[in-house]
C-alpha positions in Angstrom: -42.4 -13.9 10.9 -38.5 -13.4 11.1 -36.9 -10.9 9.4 -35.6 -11.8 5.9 -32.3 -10.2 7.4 -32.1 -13.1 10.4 -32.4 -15.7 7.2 -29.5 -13.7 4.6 -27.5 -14.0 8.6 -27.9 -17.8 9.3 -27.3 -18.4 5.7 -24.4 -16.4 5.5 -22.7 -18.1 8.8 -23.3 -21.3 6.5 -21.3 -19.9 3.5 -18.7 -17.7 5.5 -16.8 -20.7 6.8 -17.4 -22.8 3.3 -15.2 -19.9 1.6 -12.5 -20.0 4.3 -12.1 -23.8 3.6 -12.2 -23.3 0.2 -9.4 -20.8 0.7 -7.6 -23.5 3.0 -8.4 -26.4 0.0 -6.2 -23.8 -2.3 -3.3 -23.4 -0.1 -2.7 -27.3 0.7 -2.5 -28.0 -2.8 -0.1 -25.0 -3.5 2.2 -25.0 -0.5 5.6 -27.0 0.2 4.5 -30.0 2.4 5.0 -27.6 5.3 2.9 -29.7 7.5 3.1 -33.1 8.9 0.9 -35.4 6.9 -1.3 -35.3 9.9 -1.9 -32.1 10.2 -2.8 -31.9 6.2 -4.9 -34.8 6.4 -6.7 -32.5 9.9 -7.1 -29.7 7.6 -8.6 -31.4 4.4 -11.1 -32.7 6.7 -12.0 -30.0 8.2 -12.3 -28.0 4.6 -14.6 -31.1 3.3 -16.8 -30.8 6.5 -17.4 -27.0 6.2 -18.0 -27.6 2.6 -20.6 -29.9 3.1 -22.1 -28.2 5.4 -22.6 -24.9 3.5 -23.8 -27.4 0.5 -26.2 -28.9 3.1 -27.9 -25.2 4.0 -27.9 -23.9 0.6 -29.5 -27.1 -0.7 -32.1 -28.3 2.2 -31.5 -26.2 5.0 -32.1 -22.5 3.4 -35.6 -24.2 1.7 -36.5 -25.3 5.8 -35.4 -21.9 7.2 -37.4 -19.6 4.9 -40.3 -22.1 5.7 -39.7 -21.6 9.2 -39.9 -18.2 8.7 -43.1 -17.9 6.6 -40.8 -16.9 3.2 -40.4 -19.1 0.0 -38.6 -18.6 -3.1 -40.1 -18.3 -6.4 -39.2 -20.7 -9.3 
């Protein structure tokens, strides 16, 4: 059995880059089109896909992983 710490870790590296798009999501929609429309279009992407992907652990992955590691959450 892991440590619940290891899970709280990989889920955390999950959400940690989720926030930082969210940040980057905030700052394209307040900024002066600094940017080449390229290079905005690069970063929305980017912020979608790390969103997603914290959505996809928190949703399915977190349930697998505490499996994985014998734990469970209540409901």
């Amino acid at each position: 059995m892991k440590p619940l710490s290891d899970v709280q870790n990989s889920a955390f590296m999950a959400i940690a880059p989720c926030r930082a798009a969210s940040l980057a999501l905030v700052v394209l929609a307040n900024e002066d089109s600094q940017h080449a429309p390229d290079t905005m279009k690069e970063l929305l992407d980017q912020s979608v896909h790390r969103i997603r992907a914290a959505y996809e652990m928190l949703t399915a992955g977190l349930d697998k992983l505490l499996a994985e590691s014998e734990y469970e959450l209540l409901s």
